[in-house]
SEGU-428968 format. One line per 5 residues: number of its first residue (from 1); their letters; for each residue z, x negated, y negated of C-alpha. Coordinates in Angstrom, 1 decimal. Layout:
N
NUM = A = Z:X:Y | ...
***
This chain:
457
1 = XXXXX = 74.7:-53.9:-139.5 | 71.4:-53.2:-138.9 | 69.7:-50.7:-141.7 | 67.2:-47.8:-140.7 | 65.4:-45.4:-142.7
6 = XXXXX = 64.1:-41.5:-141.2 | 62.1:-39.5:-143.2 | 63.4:-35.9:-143.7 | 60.5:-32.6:-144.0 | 61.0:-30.3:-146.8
11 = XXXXX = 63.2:-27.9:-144.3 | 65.8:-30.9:-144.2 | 64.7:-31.6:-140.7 | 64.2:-35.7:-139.4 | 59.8:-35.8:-138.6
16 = XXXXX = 60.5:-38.8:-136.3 | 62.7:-41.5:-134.6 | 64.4:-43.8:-137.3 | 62.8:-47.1:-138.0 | 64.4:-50.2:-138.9
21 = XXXXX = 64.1:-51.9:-142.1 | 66.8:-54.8:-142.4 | 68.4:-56.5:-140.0 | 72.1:-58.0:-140.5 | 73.1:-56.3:-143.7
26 = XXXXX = 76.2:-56.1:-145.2 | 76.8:-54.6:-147.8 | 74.4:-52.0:-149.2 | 74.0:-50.3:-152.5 | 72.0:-47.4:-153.5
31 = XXXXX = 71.4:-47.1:-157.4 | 68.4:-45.2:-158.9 | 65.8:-46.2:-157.5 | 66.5:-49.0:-156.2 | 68.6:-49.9:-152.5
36 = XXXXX = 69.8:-53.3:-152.9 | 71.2:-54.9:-148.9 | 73.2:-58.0:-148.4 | 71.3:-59.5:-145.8 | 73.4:-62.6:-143.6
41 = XXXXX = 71.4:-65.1:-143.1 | 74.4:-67.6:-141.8 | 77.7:-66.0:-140.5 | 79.7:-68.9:-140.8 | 78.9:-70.4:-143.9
46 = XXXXX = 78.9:-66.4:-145.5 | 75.9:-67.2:-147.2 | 73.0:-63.9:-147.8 | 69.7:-63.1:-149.0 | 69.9:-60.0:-152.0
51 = XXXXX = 67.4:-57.5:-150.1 | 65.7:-55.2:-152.8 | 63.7:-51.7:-151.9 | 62.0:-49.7:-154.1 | 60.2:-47.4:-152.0
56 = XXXXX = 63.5:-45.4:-150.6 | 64.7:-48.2:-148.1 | 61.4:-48.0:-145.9 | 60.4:-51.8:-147.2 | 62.5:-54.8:-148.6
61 = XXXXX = 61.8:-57.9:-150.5 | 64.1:-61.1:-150.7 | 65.1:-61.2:-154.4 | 63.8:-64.4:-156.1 | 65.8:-66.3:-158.4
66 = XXXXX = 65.1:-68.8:-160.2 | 65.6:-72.4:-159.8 | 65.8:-72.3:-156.1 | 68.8:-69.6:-156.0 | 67.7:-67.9:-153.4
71 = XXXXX = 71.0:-68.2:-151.1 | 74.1:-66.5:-152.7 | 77.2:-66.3:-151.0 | 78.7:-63.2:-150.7 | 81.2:-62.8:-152.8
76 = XXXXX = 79.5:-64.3:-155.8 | 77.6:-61.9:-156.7 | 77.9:-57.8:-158.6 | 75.1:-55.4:-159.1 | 75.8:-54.6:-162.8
81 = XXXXX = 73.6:-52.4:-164.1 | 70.3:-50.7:-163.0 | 69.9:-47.6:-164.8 | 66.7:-48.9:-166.9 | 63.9:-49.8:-164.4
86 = XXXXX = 65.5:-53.2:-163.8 | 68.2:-54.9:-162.0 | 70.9:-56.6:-163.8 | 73.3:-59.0:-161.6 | 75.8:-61.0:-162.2
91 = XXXXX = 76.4:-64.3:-160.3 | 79.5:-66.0:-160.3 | 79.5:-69.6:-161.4 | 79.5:-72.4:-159.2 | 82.0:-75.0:-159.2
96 = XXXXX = 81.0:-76.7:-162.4 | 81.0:-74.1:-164.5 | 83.3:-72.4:-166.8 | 86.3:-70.7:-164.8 | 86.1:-67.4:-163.9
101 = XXXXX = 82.8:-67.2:-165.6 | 79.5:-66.5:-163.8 | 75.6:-65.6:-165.1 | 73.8:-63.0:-165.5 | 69.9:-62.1:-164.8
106 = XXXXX = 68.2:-59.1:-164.9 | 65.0:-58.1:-162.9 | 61.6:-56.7:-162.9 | 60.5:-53.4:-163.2 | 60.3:-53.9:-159.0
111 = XXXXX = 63.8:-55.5:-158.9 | 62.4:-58.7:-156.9 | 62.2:-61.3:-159.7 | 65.0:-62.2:-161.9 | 65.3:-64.1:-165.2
116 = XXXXX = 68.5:-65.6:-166.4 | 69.6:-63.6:-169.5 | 73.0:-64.9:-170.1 | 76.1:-67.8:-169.0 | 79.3:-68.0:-168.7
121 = XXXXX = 80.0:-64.2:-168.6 | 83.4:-63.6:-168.2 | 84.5:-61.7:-165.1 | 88.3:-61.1:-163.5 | 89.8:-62.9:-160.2
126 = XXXXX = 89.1:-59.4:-158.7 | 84.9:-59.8:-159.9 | 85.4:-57.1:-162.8 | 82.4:-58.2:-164.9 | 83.0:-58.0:-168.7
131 = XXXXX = 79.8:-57.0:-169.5 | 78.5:-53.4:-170.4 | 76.0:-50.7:-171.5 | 75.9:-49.2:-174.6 | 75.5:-45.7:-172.7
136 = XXXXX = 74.0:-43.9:-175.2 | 71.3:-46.0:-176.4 | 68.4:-47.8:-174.4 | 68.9:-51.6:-174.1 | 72.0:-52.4:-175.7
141 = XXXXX = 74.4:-54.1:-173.8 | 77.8:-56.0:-175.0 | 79.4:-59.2:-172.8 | 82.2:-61.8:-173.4 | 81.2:-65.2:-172.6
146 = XXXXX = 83.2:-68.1:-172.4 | 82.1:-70.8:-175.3 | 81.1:-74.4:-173.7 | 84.3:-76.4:-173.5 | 84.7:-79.3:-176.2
151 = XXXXX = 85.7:-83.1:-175.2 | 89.2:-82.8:-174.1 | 89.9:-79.7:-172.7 | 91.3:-81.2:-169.2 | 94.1:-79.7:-169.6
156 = XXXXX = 93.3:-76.8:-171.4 | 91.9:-76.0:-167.9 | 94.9:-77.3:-165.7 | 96.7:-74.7:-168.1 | 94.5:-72.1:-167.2
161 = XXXXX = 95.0:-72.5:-163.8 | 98.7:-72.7:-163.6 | 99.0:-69.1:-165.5 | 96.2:-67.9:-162.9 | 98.5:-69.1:-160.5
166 = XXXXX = 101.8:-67.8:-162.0 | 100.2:-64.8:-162.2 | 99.7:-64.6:-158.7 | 102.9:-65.4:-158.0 | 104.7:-62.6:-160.1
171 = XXXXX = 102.4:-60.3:-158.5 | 103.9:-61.4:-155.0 | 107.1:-60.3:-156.7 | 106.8:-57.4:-158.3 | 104.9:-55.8:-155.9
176 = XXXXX = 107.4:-53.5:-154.9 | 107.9:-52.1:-158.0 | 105.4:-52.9:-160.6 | 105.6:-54.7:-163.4 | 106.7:-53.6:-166.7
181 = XXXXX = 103.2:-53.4:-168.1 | 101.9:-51.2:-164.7 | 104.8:-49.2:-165.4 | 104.1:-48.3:-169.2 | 100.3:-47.9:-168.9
186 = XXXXX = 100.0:-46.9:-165.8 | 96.5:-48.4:-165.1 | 97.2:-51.9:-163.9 | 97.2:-53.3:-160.6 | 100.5:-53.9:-159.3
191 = XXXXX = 102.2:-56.7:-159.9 | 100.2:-56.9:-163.0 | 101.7:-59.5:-165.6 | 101.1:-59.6:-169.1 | 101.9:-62.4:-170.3
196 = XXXXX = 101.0:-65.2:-167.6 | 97.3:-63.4:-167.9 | 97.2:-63.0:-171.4 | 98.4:-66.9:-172.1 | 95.8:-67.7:-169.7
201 = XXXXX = 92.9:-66.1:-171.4 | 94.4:-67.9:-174.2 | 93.4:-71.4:-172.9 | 89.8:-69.9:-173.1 | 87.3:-69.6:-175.9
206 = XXXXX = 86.0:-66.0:-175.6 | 83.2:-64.7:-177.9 | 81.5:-61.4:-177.9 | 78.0:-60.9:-178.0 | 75.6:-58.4:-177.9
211 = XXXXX = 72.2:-57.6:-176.8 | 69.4:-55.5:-178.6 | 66.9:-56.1:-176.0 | 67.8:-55.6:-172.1 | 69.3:-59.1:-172.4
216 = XXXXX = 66.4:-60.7:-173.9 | 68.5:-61.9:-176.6 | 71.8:-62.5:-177.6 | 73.6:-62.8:-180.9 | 77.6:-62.7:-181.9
221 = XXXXX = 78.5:-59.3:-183.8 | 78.3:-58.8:-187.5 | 82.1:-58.6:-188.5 | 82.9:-55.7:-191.3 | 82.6:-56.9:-195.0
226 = XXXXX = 86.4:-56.0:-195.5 | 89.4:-54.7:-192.9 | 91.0:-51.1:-192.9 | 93.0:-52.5:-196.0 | 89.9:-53.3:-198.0
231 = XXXXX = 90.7:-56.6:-198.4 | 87.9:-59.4:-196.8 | 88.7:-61.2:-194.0 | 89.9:-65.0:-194.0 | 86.5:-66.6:-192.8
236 = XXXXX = 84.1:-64.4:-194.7 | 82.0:-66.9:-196.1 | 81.7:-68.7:-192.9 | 78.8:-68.6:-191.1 | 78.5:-65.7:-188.0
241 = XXXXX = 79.8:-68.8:-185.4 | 82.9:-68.9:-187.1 | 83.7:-65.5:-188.4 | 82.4:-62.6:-186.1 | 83.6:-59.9:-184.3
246 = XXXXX = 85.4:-60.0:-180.5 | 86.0:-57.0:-178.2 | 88.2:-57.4:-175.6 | 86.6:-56.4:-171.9 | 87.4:-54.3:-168.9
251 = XXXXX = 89.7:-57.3:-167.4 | 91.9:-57.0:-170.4 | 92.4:-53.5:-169.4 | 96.1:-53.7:-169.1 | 96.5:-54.7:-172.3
256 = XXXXX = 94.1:-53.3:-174.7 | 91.4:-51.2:-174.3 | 88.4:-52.0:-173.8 | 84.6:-51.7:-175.3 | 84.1:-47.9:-175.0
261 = XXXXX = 80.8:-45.9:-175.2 | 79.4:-42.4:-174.0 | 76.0:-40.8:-173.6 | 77.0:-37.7:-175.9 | 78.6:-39.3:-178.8
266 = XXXXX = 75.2:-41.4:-179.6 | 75.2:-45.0:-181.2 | 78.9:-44.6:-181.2 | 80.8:-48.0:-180.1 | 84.9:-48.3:-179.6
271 = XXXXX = 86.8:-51.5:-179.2 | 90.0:-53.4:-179.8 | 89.8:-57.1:-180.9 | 89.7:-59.6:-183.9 | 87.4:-60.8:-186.9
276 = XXXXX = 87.4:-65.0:-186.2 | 85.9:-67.4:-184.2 | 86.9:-66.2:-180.9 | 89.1:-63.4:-179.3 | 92.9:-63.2:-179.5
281 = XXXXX = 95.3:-61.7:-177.3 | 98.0:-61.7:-179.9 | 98.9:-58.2:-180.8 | 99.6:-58.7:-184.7 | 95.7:-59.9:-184.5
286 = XXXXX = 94.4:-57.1:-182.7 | 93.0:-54.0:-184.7 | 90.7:-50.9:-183.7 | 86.6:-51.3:-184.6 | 84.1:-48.5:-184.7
291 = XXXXX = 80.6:-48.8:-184.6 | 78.4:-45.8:-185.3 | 75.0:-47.4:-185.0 | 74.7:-48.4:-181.8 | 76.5:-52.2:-182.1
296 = XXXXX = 74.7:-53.3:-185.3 | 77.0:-52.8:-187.8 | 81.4:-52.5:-187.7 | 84.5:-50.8:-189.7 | 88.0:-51.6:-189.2
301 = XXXXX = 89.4:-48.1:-188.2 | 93.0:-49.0:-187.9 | 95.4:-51.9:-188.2 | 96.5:-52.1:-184.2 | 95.4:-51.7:-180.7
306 = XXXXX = 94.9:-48.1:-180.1 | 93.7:-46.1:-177.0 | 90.8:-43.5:-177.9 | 88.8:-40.6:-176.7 | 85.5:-38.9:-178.3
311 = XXXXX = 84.8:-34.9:-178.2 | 82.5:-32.9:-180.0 | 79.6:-35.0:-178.6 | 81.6:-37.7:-181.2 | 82.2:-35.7:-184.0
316 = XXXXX = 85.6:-35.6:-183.1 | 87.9:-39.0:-182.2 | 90.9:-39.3:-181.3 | 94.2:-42.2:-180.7 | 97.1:-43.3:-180.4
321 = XXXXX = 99.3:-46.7:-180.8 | 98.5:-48.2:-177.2 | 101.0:-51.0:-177.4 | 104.6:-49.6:-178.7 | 106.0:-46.3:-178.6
326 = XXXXX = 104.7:-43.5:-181.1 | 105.3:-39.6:-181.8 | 101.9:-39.7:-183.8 | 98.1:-38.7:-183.1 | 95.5:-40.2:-185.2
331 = XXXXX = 92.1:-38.6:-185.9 | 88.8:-38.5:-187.7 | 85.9:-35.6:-187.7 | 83.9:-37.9:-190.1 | 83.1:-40.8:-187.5
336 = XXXXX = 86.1:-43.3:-188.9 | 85.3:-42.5:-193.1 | 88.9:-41.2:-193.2 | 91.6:-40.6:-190.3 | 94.6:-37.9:-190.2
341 = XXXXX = 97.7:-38.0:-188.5 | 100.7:-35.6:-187.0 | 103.4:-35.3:-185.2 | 103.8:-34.4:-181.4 | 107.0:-34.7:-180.2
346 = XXXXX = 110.6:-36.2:-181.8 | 110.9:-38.6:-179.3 | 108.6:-41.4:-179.3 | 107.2:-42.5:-176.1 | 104.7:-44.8:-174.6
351 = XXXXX = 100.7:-43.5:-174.7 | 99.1:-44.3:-171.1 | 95.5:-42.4:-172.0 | 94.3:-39.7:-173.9 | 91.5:-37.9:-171.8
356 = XXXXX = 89.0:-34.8:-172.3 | 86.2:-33.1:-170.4 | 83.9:-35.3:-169.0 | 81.1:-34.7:-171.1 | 83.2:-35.4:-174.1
361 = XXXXX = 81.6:-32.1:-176.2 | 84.5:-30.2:-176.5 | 87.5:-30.2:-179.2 | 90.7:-30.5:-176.4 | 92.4:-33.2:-175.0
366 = XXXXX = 95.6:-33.9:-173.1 | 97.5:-36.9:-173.9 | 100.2:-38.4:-171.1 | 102.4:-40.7:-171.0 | 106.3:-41.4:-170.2
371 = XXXXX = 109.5:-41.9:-172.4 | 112.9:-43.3:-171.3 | 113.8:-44.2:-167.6 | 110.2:-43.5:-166.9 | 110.0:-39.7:-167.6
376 = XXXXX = 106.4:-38.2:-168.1 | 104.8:-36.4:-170.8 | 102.1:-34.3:-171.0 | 100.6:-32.9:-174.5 | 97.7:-30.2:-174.7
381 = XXXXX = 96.0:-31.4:-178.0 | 93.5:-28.3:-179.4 | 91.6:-29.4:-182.4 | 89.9:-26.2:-182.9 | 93.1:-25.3:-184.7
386 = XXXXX = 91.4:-27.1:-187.9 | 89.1:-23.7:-187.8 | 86.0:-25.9:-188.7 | 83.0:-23.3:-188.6 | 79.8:-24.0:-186.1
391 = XXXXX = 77.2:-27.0:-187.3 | 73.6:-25.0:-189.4 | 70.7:-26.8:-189.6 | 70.0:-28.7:-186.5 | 66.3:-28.4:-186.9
396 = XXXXX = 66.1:-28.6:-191.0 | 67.5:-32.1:-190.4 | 68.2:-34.0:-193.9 | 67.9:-31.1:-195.8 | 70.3:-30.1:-198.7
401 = XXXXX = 71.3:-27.4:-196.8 | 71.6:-28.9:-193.0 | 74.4:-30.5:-191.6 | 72.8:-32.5:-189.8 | 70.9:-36.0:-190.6
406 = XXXXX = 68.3:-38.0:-188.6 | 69.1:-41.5:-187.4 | 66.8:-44.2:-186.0 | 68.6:-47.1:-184.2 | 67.7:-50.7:-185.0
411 = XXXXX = 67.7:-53.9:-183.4 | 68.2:-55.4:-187.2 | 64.9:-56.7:-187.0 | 63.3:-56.8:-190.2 | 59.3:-55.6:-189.8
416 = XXXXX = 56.7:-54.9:-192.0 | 56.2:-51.5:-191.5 | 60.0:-51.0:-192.2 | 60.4:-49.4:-188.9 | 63.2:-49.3:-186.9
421 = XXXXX = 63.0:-49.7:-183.6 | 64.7:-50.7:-180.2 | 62.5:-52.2:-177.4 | 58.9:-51.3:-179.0 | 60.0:-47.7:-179.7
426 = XXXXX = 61.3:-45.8:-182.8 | 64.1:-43.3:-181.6 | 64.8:-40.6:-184.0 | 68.1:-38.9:-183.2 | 69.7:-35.6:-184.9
431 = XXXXX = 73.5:-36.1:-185.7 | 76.1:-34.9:-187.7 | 76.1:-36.0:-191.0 | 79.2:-37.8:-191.5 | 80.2:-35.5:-194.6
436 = XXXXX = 79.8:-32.4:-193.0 | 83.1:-30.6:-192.1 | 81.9:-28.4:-188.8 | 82.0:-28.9:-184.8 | 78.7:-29.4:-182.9
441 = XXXXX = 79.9:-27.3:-180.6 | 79.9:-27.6:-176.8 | 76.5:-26.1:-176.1 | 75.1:-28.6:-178.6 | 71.5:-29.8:-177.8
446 = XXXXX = 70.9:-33.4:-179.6 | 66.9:-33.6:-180.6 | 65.5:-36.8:-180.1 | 61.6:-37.8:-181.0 | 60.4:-41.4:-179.3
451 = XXXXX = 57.1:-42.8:-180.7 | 55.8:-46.4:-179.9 | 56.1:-48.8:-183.1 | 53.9:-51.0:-184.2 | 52.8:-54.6:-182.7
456 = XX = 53.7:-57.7:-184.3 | 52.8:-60.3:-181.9
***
């Protein structure tokens, strides 16, 4: 397909013929500012050149990669991310590389060059990329990568690739129906089955990491000093290679769910996973986590996977038992410090999603889900039952008599100046202090004040 551009006068009107800008594109994406165009450069061998236009599709640039990796083929690659003045792609791996694994790099301010910021990211048979923006925060991102195989792991491999393959095979089968985990969550593809996928993630050493820095950086997340129980975890006093935190990605959707962030609930982090040297996919191993500073630091919220939603810009979150039948909600107004529970129905059933508004600033939800022989639920959850009175104080932050605090998100660095800051800036955010027993409220504007920090090199 041959790409044009036309410019368009302020009375919506074309001022001229339409001029073309790319020959034999394929596919095309428009993000931001950016237009990115699959350009073929051999038909047969399905081999492309990324295109990248920053000035509103009227000129392109071949993307440069590094070490000569200028040819992609077309199904290798995803456009990940591109919502802070760079590019972020991922690149499957080629044939010596980890399986189902690719890498990632991320751009310059013009989109043209790339750097390699990460390998062996994880990414589904479908090209579902585990890898993800904290939304609320500027350059923090979370990935699962797969560790470098060890000496004998032949056929750890071959048994990878016989579950990827029995996999593919139950799908064949089920296809008509579903399968019993498509069925109960109801957010699978068909055909979907749990166990040949989960035993072949198992052959695999997944790890999560996390990035402070636009993917400048990577380090493995700080695990919390002691589960929901208060007892410490079994490797505590190893070192953060052998005892950190895993989250389990958007291919493990169907199973558990996923790392979870959202622009109004700021430097607030979900996810379902383990404390150990690398992720499980057993369920008596999997509990709930909650971050509320942006990724740097965890809690245990709750023995179990759980499926969650924030409202009240995250003042307000709530869940449910996502792997077994329950009658129960689970909630916290003080950002995980304590949860509540009740009843909503006799009958236990099976929790597909909870879901709200899509700004996530208001106090309802509706829950769904089905019980026996595939019957559906619906429940119409209204927290403002709890008759919490409005937030005071949003601009006498950290007084005595606000409810609200200011926070300053960190990249853990530790600086002279004792600032904290996130890629050469020192945010300062209004919230909710966590001991204050109020809603926000929908119409709730968050303050934030940037300022540049300090130079240290």
């Amino acid at each position: 397909v041959d790409l044009s551009y036309v410019d368009i006068a302020k009375t919506g009107r074309p001022t001229g013929a339409p001029v073309l800008s790319v020959r034999n594109g394929n596919k095309f994406l428009v993000s931001n500012e950016y237009v990115l165009v699959a350009k073929v450069i051999n038909e047969a061998q399905q081999t492309v050149h990324l295109m990248v236009s920053k000035d509103g599709a009227k000129t392109y640039k071949a993307a440069l990669l590094p070490s000569g990796m200028g040819e992609l083929e077309e199904k290798w690659y995803t456009i990940i991310d591109t919502s802070e003045g760079a590019v972020i792609l991922h690149l499957n791996a080629d044939s010596e590389g980890a399986k189902d694994t690719g890498r990632i790099f991320v751009s310059d301010a013009d989109g043209y060059k790339y750097a390699q910021s990460l390998v062996n990211n994880v990414r589904s048979s479908s090209g579902e990329v585990e890898f993800d923006k904290v939304v609320s925060l500027d350059g923090v991102y979370l990935a699962n990568v797969v560790a470098p195989a060890k000496a004998g792991t032949a056929a750890a491999d071959q048994g990878y690739e016989k579950a990827k393959q029995a996999a593919a095979e139950k799908e064949e089968e089920e296809a008509s129906e579903g399968s019993e985990v498509d069925r109960r969550h109801g957010r699978g593809g068909v055909g979907f089955d749990a166990n040949a996928v989960k035993s072949a993630k198992e052959e695999r050493d997944i790890r999560t990491v996390v990035s402070f820095d636009k993917g400048g950086s990577w380090t493995y997340l700080k695990p919390p000093r002691v589960n929901s129980l208060g007892k410490p975890y079994f490797c505590s006093n190893q070192p953060l290679e052998a005892c950190s935190l895993h989250l389990h990605g958007t291919s493990s959707w169907d199973l558990y769910a996923p790392f979870y962030s959202m622009e109004t609930a700021v430097g607030i982090i979900m996810g379902t996973g383990n404390v150990g040297a690398s992720l499980r996919f057993e369920p008596e191993e999997t509990s709930t986590f909650l971050s509320r500073d942006g990724g740097l630091t965890w809690l245990e919220a709750h023995k179990g996977a759980f499926i969650y939603e924030f409202g009240d810009h995250g003042g307000l979150i709530v869940m449910a038992d996502d792997l077994k039948k329950t009658s129960e909600v689970i909630f916290t107004w003080n950002e995980g410090q304590s949860w509540y529970d009740f009843k909503v129905s006799q009958t236990p059933f099976e929790v597909d999603n909870i879901i709200t508004e899509p700004n996530l600033t208001g106090t309802t939800f509706l829950m769904f889900g089905t019980r026996e022989e595939g019957v559906g639920v619906l429940y119409y959850l209204k927290f403002d039952s709890l008759q919490f009175s409005a937030c005071q104080g949003v601009w006498g932050a950290d007084s005595v008599s606000s409810d609200y605090e200011t926070w300053n998100p960190s990249d853990g660095a530790v600086r002279a100046s004792d600032e904290k800051c996130l890629l050469g800036q020192q945010v300062t955010y209004t919230r909710r202090k966590r001991t204050s027993q109020c809603w926000n409220g929908e119409k709730f504007e968050r303050p934030a004040v940037k300022k540049a920090c300090s130079c240290t090199q």
